[in-house]
C-alpha positions in Angstrom: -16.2 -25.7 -5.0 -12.6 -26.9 -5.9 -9.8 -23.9 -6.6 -10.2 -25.7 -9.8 -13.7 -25.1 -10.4 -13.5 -21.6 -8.8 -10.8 -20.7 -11.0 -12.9 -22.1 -14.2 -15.7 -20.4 -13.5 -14.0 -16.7 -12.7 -12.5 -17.3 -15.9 -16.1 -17.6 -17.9 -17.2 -15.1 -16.0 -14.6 -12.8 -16.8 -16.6 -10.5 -19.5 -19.4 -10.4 -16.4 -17.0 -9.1 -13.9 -15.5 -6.5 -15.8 -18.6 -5.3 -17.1 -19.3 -4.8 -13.3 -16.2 -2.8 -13.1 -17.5 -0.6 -15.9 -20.3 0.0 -13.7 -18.7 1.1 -11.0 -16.5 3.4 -12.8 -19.8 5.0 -14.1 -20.8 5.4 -10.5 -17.8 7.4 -9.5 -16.7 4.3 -7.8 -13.9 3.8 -9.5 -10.5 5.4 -10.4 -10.8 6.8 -14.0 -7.3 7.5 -14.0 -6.3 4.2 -12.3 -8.9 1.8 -13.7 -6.5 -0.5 -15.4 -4.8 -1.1 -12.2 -7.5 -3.1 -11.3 -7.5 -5.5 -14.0 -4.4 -6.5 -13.2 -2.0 -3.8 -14.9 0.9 -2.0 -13.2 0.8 1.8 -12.8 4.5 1.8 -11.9 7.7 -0.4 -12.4 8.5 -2.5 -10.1 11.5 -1.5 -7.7 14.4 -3.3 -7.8 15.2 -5.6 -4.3 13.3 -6.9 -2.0 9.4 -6.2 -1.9 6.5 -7.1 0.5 3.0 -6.9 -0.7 0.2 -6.0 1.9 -3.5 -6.1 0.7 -6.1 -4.1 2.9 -9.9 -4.4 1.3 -10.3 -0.1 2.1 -9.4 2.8 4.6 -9.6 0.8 7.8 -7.0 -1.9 7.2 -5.1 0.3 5.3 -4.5 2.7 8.0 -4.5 -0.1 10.6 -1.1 -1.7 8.7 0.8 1.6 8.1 3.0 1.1 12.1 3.5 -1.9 10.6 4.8 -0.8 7.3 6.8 1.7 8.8 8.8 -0.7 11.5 9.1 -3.0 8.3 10.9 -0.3 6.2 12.9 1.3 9.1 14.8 -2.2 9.8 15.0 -3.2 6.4 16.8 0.2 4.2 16.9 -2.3 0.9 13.0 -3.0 1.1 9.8 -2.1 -0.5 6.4 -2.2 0.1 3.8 -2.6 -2.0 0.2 -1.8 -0.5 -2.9 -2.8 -2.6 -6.7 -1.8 -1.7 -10.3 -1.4 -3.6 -11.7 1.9 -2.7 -11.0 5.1 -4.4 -10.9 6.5 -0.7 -8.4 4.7 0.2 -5.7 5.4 -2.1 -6.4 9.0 -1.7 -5.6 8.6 1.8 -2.8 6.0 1.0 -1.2 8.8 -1.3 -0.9 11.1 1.6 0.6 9.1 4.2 2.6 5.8 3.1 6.2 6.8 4.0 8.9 6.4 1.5 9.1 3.1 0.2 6.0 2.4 0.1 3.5 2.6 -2.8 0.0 2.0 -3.3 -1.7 -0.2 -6.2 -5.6 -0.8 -6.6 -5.7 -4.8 -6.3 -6.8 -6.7 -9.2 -10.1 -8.3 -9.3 -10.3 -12.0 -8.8 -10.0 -13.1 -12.3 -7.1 -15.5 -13.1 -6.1 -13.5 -16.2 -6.0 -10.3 -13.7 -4.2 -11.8 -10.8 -1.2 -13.4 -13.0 -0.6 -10.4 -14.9 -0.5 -8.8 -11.5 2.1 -10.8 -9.9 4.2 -11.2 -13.3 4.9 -7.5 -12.7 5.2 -7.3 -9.0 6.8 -11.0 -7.9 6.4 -10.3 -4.1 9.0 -11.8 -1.8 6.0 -11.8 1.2 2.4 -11.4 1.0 0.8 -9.8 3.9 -3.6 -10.3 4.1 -4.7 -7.8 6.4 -8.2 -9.1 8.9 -10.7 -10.9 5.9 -10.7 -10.0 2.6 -10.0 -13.9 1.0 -9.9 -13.8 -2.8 -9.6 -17.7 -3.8 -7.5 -16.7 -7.0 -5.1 -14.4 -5.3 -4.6 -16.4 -2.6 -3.8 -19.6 -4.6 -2.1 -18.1 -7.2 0.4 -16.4 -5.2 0.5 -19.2 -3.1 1.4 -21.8 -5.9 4.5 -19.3 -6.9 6.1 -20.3 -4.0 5.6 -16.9 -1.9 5.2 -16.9 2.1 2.0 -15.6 3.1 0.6 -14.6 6.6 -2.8 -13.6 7.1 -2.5 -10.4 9.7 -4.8 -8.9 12.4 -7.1 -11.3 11.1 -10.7 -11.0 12.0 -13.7 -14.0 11.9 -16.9 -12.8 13.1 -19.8 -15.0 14.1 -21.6 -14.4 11.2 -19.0 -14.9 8.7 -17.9 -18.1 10.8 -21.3 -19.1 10.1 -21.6 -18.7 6.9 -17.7 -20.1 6.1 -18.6 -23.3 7.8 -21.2 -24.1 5.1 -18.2 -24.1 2.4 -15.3 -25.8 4.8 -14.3 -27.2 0.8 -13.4 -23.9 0.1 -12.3 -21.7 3.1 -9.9 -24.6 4.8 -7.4 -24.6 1.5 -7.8 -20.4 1.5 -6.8 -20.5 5.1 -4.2 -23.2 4.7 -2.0 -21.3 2.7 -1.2 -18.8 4.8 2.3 -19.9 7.1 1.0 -17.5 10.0 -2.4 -16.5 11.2 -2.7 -13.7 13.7 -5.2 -13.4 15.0 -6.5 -9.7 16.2 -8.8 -11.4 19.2 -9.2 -14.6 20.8 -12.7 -15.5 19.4 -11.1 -14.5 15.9 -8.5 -17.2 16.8 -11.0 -19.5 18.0 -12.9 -19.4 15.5 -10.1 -19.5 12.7 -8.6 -22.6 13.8 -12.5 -24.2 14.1 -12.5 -23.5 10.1 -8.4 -25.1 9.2 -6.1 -22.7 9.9 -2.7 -23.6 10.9 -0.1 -21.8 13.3 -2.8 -19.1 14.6 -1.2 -17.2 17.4 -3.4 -14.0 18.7 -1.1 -10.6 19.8 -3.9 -7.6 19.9 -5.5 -5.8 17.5 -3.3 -3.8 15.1 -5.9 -1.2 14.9 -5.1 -0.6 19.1 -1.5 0.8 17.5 -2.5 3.0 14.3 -2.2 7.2 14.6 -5.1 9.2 15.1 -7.0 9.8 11.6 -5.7 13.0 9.9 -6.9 16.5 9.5 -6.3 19.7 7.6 -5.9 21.9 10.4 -6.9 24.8 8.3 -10.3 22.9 7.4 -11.0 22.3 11.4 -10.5 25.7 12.0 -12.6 27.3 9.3 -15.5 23.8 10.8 -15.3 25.1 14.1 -15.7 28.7 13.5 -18.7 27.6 11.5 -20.2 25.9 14.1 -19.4 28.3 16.9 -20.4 27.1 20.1 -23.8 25.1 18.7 -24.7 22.6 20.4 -23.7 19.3 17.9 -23.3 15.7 17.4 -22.4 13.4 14.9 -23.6 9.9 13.6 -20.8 8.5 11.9 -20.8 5.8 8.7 -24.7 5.6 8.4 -26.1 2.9 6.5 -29.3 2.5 4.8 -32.1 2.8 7.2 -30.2 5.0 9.9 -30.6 8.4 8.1 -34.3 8.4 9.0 -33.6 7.7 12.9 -31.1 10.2 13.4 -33.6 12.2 11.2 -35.7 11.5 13.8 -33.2 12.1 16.6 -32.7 15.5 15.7 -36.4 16.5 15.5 -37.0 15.3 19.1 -33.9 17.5 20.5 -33.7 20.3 18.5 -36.7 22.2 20.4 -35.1 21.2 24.0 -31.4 22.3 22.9 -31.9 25.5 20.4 -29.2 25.9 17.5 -28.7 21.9 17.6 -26.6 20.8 14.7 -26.3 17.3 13.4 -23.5 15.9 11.6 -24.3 13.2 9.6 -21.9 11.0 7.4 -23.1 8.1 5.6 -20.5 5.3 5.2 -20.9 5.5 1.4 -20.3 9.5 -0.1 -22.1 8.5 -2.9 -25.6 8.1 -1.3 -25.5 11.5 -0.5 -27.5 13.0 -3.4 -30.3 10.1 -1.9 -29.6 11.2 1.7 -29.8 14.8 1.2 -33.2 14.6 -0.7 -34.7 12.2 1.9 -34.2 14.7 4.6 -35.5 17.8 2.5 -38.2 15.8 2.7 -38.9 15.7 6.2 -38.2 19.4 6.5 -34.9 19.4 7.5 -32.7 22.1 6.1 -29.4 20.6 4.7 -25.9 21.7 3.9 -23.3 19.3 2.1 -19.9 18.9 2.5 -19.5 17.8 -1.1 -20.8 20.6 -2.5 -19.2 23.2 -0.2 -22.6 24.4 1.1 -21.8 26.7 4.2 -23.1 25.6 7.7 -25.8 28.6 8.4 -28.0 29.2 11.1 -31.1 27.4 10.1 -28.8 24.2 9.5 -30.3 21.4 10.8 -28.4 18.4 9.7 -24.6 19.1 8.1 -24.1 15.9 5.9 -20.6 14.9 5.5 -20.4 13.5 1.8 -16.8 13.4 1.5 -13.8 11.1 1.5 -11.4 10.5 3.6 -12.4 13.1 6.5 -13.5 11.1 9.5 -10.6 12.7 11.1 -11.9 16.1 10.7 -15.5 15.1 11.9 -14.5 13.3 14.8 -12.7 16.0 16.0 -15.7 18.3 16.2 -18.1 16.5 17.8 -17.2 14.5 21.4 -20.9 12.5 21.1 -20.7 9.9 18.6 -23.0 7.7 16.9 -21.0 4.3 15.7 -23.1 3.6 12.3 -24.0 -0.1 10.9 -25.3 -0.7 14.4 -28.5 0.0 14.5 -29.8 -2.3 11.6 -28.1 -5.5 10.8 -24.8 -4.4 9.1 -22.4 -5.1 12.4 -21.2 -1.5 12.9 -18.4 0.5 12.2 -14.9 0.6 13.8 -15.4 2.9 17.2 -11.6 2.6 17.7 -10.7 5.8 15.0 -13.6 7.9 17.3 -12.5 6.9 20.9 -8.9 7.8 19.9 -10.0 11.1 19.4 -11.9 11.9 22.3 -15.4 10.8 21.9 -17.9 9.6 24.2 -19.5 6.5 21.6 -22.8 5.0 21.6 -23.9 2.3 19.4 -26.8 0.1 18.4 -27.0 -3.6 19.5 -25.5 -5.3 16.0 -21.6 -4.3 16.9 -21.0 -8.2 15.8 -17.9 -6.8 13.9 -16.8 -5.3 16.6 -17.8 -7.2 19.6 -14.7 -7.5 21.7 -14.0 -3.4 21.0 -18.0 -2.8 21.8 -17.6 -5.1 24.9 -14.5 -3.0 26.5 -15.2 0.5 25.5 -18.8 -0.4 27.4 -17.6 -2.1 30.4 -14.8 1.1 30.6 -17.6 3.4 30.9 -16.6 5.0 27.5 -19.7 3.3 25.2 -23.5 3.5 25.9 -25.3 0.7 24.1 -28.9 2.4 22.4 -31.6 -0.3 21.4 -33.7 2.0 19.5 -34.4 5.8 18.5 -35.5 6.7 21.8 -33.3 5.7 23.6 -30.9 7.3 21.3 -32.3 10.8 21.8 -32.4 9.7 25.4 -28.7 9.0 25.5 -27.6 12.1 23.5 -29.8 14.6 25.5 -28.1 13.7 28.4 -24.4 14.1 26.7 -25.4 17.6 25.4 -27.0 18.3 28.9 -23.8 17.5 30.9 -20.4 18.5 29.0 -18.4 16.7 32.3 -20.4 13.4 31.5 -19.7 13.5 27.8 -15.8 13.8 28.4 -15.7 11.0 30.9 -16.7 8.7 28.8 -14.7 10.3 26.0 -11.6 9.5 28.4 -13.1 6.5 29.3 -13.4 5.3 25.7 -9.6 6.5 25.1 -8.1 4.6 27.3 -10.0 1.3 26.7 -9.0 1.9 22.5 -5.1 2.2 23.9 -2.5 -0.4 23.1 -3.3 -2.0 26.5 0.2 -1.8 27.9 2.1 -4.2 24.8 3.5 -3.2 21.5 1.3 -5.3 18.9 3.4 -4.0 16.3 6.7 -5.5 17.6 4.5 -8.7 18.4 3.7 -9.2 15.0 6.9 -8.4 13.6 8.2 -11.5 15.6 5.7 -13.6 14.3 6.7 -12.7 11.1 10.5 -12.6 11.2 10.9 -15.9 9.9 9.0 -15.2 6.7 10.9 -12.1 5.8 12.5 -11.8 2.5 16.0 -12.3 2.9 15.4 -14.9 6.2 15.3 -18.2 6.0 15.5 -20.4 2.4 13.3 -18.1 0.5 14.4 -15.6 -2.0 11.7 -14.6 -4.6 12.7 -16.5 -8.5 14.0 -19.4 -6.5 
């Protein structure tokens, strides 16, 4: 399929894909407030000057730009940045911690109408694509009004290489409009170039220089007071078919280690209505974080249904379960847990993460677990033997370090020549 034919068919498909929107929105998906933003209309005036968009598809890339965003603003007083994502979750969490500056849009959905009413309001001086979110429309849209683009800490795995090379009609002209390509590791890079991309250079992974995730310190306090002392894990960004093994899990342990609490956050809040019934069913007694239940004594499994507070459960528990892992999905980012103290372990589908799951592991910091035995197995010992468990919390802290380099300033050099006000390029020209 030809941009041309993409670009037709988004276009009769238009009524389908907003329809879908409307969906969502039903769903608690979507922003209420916002929802217009995402078919293509500001929620603000533009600034005046120079402005660089950066799209992130949710929380992870979001977060994984901000150094970036902040060395950008800090050597240019003039700019702006414009960051766009798709999850309600993260522009909460954008709202709280994009410097001045900076502002947050949701990004339009790939419909042509959308995407030029988009940049008709916004005319970017730089697009930024942060790891593998490719919309065709916004890509060659922007692209055909003249405006640099670099695809950042960009991430190919083996699956999606796979399944890319099938369509090399469509993914080489996506890829071949970006000016830069940086790649986050060299397989990514590898395997980028393999499918057309030009000018692919590989510096780190931007994720290696992000802060830790945030928390309320008065809502760790009041968690850990709750908890005193129990002994507790957590398995963090569950998907579909994981509930019932930790389920499982906790069953097995909870007669060896007495007052055991599990902490259990699915990677989609609103499954937890489905979650929380599935494990009433098993006979587990459950308290949710969406609905402010207390953590009491008889609480077996505490089931984190929130947004935006990984920070807050990651630094309760020091044994982590890396979710997505376990079945088919390709797991979770374990950098956001090791950098906050946590001894990991993960099932054998980290393809996502490979090159992160291969270091933490070989530093000691990461136990791989094929199944629900060896799970329990695996967390026994950690609650057994508090000077193991923070080992290979260290362990997994140092091997999710910037590794001696600064990626940021990397990057930034890799960009330079692309920044508005460098070179030939001015936007309107």
């Amino acid at each position: 399929m030809t941009a041309g034919l993409y670009r037709g068919a988004t276009l009769l498909l238009g009524p389908l894909a907003i329809w879908y929107l409307h969906r969502r929105l039903r769903q608690g998906k979507e922003d209420p407030a916002r929802f217009e933003e995402r078919l293509g209309q500001p929620g603000r005036a533009r600034p005046d000057g120079r402005l660089i968009w950066v799209h992130g598809a949710s929380v992870g890339e979001a977060i994984s730009v901000l150094p970036l965003v902040e060395r950008l603003l800090c050597q240019d007083p003039s700019l702006h940045i414009l960051l766009t994502s798709g999850t309600v979750t993260s522009a909460r969490i954008m709202a709280e911690r994009l410097p001045d500056r900076a502002m947050h849009q949701y990004v339009p959905i790939d419909r042509p109408t959308s995407v030029d009413c988009f940049l008709d309001h916004w005319r970017p001086d730089l697009a930024l694509w942060v790891e593998s979110e490719l919309w065709p429309n916004l890509i060659h849209r922007t692209a055909a009004r003249g405006v640099p683009m670099a695809l950042i800490n960009a991430r190919m795995s083996e699956r999606s290489y796979r399944r890319w090379r099938r369509l090399p009609f469509l993914i080489k002209p996506l890829l071949g409009a970006f000016q830069v390509c940086l790649a986050q590791s060299g397989p990514d890079a590898k395997r980028l170039v393999a499918l057309g991309a030009g000018a692919v250079a590989c510096h780190g992974n931007l994720k290696t220089a992000s802060p830790p995730l945030p928390v309320d310190p008065r809502d760790l306090q009041a968690m850990k007071m709750a908890v005193d002392g129990r002994p507790l894990w957590l398995a963090a960004s569950t998907h579909p078919g994981e509930e019932a093994i930790i389920a499982t899990v906790h069953r097995q342990l909870a007669a060896r280690f007495p007052g055991l609490l599990t902490i259990l956050v699915p990677r989609h809040a609103a499954r937890g209505d489905e979650i929380a019934a599935a494990l009433a069913n098993l006979g587990l007694s459950v308290s949710r974080r969406s609905q402010e239940q207390p953590i009491g004594p008889q609480t077996d499994i505490y089931l984190g249904d929130s947004m935006g507070e990984m920070g807050l459960y990651y630094r309760l528990a020091t044994i982590v379960f890396i979710g997505g892992s376990l079945v088919a999905h390709g797991g979770q980012n374990p950098l956001e847990a090791a950098r906050l103290d946590s001894a990991l372990l993960f099932g054998p589908h980290m393809f996502n993460f490979s090159e992160q799951a291969a270091a933490m592991t070989e530093s000691g910091g990461a136990r791989l677990v094929a199944d629900t035995d060896a799970l329990a197995d695996e967390v026994a010992l950690l609650l057994s033997d508090a000077d193991e468990a923070g080992r290979r919390a260290a362990a997994a802290a140092a091997a999710a370090a910037d590794p001696g380099q600064d990626v940021v300033a990397a990057v930034l050099g890799q960009l330079n020549p692309l920044l508005p006000g460098v070179g030939s390029y001015r936007a309107g020209a």
